[in-house]
N, C-alpha and C positions, 0 to 999 in steps of 0.2 A: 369675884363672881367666877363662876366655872368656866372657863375657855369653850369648852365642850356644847353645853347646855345657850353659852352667848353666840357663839359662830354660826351654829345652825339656824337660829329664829328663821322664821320664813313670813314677810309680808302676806296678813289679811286679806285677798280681795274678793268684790264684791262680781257675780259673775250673771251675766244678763240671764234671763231664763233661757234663751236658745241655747248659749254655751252651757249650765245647767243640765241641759236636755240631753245636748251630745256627749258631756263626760259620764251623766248616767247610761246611755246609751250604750259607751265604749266599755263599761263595768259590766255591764249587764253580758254583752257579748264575750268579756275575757271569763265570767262565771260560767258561760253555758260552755266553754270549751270541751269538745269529749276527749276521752281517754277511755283506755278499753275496760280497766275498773268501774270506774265509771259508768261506761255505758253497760255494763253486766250491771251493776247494783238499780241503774235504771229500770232495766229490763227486768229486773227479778222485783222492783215494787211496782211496776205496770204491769204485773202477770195477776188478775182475778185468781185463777186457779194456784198459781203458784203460796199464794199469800191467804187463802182458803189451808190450805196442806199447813200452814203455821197456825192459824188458828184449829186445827181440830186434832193437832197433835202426829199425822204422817206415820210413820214406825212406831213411836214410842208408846203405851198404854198405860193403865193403870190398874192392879190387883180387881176394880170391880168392874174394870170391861170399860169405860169410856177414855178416849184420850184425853193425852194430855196437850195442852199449849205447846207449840214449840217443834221438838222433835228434831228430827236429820232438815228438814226445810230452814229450822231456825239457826240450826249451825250453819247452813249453806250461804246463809243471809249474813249472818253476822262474820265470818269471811271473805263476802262481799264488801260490806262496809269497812274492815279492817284493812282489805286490798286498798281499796277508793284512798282512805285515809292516809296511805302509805303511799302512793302514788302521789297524793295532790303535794307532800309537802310538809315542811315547819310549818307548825302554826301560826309562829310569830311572823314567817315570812308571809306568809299565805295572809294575816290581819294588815300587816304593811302593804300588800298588793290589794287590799278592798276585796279581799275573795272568801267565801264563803260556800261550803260543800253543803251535799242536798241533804247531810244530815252533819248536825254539828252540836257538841258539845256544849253548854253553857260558858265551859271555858273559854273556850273559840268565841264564845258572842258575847261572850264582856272582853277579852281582848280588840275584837273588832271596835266594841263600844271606844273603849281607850282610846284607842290610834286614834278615832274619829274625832274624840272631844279634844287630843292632845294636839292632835293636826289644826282642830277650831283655835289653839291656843297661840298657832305659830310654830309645834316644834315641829325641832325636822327631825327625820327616819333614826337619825345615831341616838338621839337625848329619845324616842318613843323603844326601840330597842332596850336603850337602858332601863328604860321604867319597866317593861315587861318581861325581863329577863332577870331583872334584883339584882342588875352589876353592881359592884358596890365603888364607892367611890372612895381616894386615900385619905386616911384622916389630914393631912396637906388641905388639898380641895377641900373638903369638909369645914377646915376650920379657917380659912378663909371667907369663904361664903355664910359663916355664920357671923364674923366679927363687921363684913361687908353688910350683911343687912340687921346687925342690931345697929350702926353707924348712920344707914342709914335713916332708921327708925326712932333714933332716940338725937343723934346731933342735930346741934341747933343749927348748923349750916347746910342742912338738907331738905329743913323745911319745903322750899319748894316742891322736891321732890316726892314730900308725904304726901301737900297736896292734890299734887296728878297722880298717886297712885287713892288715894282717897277718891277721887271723882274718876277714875277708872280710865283715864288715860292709858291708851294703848301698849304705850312703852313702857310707861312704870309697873303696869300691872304683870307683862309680860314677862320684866326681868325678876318680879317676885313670884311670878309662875316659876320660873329657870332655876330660883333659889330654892323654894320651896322642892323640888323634884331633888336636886343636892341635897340639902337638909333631912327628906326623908328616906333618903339611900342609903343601903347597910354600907357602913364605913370598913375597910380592909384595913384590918391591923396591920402593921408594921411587925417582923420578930423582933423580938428584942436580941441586941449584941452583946 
């Protein structure tokens, strides 16, 4: 089994809804944090009038007299967001901190999704990095972790073990969570000497 993907697991727990309340709380407040990109691209989508100018086209025209979408407003804007973007941060680090900009990618929000289901899963931050970044693991690790869970899948003296991963036992399932994320990792070739 991967050193890597075993070391890290992190205990399940179950959390009252008061503490609940306060860790959403404390996310919520590390999200609203300002920054001056930030608070520019705010300000330029709380502007009526500013965001009027994008819709009716500002400078730019068209050959039969009405504007168009966009214009010099829309490039201001989308320099705005590219600033924001650049300011906040890796994405991957920025999905590992729960953080989420006031305008975000699809990438960004199945990243976020990840971390959150891989975090429901027990892993910790190095084994959710790896998933989201495609490290790849050595064919070593790889082929460990493969001969590791056909053994334990197919030996007759692990039966136990099928069972609890069968009926969803926390541990078994986890360590075939751990395999599985090994397993579906691009494997780094070795050069040949």
């Amino acid at each position: 089994m991967s050193e890597r993907a075993v070391s890290t697991m992190q205990p399940f727990t179950v959390q009252s809804a008061a503490d609940a309340k306060t860790q959403l709380d404390a996310m919520i407040a590390q999200h609203q944090r300002a920054t001056p990109a930030a608070a520019k691209l705010s300000g330029m989508l709380g502007d009526a009038a500013f965001l009027r100018t994008i819709e009716h086209g500002g400078q730019h025209g068209s050959s039969d007299g009405h504007g168009l979408p966009g214009g010099s407003s829309f490039d201001r804007l989308q320099e705005a967001v590219t600033g924001a973007r650049a300011e906040a941060g890796d994405p991957i680090s920025r999905a590992l901190a729960g953080q989420l900009a006031d305008i975000n990618s699809s990438g960004d929000l199945q990243m976020k999704l990840t971390v959150d289901a891989l975090r429901g899963m027990g892993m910790g931050d190095d084994v959710i990095r790896q998933v989201l970044t495609g490290e790849p693991v050595s064919r070593d690790e790889h082929d460990r972790v493969r001969r590791w869970k056909n053994e334990v899948m197919t030996g007759a003296q692990h039966e136990a073990f099928r069972k609890a991963y069968l009926a969803g036992e926390p541990n078994a399932v986890s360590q075939m969570n751990h395999a599985a994320i090994v397993l579906s990792s691009p494997v780094k070739e070795e050069a040949a000497s």
